[in-house]
Each structure stands twice: as structure tokens, then as C-alpha cells.
Backbone as JSON, one array per atom type, in Angstrom:
{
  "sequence": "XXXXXXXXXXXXXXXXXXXXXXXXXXXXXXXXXXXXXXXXXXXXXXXXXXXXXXXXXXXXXXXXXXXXX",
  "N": [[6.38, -4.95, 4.54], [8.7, -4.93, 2.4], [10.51, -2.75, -0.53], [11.56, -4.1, -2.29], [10.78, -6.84, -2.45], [7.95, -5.78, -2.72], [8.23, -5.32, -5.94], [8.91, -7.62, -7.09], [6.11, -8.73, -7.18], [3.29, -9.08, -9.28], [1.14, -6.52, -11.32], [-1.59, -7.08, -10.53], [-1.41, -8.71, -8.44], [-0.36, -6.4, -6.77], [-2.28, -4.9, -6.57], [-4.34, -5.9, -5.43], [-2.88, -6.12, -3.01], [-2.72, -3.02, -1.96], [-5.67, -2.92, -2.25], [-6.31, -3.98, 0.58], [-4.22, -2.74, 2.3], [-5.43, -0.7, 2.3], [-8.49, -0.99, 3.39], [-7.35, -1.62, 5.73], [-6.59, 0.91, 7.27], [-8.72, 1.96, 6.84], [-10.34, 0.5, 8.9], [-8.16, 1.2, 11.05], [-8.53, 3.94, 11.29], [-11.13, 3.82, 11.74], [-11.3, 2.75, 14.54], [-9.39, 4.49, 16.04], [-11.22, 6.84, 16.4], [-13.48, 5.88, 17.79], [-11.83, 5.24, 20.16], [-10.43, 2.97, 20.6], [-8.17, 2.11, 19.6], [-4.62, 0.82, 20.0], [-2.39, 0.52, 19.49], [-1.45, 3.25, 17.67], [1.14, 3.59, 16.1], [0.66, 2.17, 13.66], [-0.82, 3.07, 12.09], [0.47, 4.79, 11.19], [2.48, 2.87, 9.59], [0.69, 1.38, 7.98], [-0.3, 3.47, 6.42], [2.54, 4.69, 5.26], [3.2, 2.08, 3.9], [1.01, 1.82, 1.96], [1.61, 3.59, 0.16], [4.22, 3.55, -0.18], [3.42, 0.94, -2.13], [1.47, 2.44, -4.06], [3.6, 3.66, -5.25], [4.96, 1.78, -6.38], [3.71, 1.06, -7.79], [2.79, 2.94, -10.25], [6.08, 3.35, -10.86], [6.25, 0.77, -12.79], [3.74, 1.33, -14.35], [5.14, 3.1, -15.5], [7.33, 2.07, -16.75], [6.02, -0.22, -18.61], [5.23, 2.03, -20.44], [7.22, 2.75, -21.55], [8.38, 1.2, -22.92], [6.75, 0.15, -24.55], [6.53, 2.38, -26.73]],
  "CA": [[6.91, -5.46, 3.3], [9.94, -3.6, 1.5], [9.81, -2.25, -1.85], [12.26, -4.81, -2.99], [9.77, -8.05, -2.2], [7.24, -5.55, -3.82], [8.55, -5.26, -7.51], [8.69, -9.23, -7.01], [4.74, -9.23, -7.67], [2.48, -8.46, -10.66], [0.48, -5.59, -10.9], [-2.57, -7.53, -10.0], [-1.05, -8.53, -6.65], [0.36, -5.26, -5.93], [-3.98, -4.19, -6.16], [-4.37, -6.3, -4.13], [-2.65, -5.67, -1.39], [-3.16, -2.09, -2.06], [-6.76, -2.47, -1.6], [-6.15, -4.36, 1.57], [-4.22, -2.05, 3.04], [-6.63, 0.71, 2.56], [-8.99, -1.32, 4.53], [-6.82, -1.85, 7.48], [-6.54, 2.28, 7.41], [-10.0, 2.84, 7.52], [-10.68, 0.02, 10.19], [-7.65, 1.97, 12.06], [-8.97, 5.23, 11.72], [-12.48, 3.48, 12.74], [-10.83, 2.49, 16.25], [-8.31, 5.86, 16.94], [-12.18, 7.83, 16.53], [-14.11, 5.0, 18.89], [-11.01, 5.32, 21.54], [-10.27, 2.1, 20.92], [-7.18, 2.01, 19.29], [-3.84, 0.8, 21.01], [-0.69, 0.92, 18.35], [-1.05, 4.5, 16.79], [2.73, 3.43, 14.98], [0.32, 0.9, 12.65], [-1.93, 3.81, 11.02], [1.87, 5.47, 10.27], [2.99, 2.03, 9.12], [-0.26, 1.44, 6.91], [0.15, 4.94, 5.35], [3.26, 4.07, 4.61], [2.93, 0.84, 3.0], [-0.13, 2.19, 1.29], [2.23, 5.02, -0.92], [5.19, 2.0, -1.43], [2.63, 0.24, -3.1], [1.55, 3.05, -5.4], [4.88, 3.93, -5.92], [5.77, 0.7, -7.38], [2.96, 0.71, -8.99], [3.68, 3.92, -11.09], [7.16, 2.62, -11.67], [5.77, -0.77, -13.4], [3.47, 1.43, -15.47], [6.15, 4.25, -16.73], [8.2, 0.9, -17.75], [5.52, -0.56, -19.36], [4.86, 2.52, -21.65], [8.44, 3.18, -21.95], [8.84, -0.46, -23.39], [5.41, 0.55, -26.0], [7.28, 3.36, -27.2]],
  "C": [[7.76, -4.36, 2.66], [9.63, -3.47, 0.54], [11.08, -3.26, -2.83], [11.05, -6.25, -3.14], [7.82, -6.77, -2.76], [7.34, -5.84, -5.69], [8.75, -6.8, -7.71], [7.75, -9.22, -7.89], [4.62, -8.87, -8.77], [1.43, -7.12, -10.25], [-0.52, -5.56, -10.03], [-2.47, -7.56, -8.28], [-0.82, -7.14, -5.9], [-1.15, -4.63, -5.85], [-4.01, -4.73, -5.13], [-3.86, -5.79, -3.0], [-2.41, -4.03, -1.22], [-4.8, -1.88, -1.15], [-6.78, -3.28, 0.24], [-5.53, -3.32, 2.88], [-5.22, -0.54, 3.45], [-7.76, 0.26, 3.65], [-8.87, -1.27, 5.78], [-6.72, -0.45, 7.57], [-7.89, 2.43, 7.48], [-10.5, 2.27, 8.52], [-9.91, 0.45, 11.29], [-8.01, 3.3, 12.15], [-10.5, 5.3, 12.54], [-11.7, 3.46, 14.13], [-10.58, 3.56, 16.9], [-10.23, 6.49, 16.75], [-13.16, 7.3, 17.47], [-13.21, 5.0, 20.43], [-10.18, 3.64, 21.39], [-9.12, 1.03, 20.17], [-5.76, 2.16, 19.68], [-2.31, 1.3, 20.93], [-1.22, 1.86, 17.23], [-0.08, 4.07, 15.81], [2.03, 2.67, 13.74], [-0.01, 2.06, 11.65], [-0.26, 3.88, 10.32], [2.3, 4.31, 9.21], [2.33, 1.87, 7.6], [-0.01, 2.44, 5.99], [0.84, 4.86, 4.17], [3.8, 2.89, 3.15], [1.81, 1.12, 1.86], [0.49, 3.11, -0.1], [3.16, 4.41, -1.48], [4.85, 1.87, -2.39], [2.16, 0.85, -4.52], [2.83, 3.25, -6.11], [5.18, 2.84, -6.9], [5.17, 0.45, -8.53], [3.34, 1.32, -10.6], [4.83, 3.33, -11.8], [6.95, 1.15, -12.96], [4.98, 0.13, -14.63], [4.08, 2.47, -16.37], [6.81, 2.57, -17.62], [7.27, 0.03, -18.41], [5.27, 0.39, -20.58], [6.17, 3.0, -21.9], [8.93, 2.19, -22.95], [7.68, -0.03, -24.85], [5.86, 1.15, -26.72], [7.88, 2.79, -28.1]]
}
């Protein structure tokens, strides 16, 4: 998911799939330590997607207290 079809959602959603991806990172770091993990490129991907997500988040709440101000 890009960070354009992020800033779409609401904050709520963007937890969401925040905490989601954190899941799929610790069920991929479960596998790569069992052996039994096949696409390495996902953890990177997850990571990834995992820091978007804050990012946007951040952004959403500077412009909310920039807007309070």
C-alpha cells in the first residue's frame, strides 16, 4: 500500500493496519528463526510498510495540532 492510498484513511484505520502489520512481522520473524521462512523480501516489505504507516500517522497528528493552535 503507498502512502498516497494511506492519507485516504482515518487515524483509526491507519491503527489498524498498523497493528496488523506488526503481527505479520513477528509471525515472519517466528518462521526466518524456525527455518521455515521462504520470501525474506516480505519481513523488508513489512518493515517498511510498518514506518509508512507511522509516518502518516505523525503527519495527521502535527496537522491536527497545527489546526488547534
Amino acid at each position: 500500500m503507498n502512502a498516497s492510498e494511506l492519507r485516504e484513511k482515518t487515524a483509526d484505520q491507519l491503527n489498524e493496519e498498523l497493528v496488523a502489520l506488526k503481527k505479520e512481522a513477528f509471525n515472519l520473524r517466528f518462521q526466518q528463526a524456525t527455518g521455515q521462512l521462504e520470501n525474506t523480501a516480505r519481513m523488508r516489505d513489512v518493515k517498511r510498510g510498518a514506518a509508512r504507516v507511522k509516518t502518516i500517522l505523525n503527519e495527521k497528528a502535527k496537522a491536527a495540532a497545527g489546526e488547534a493552535s
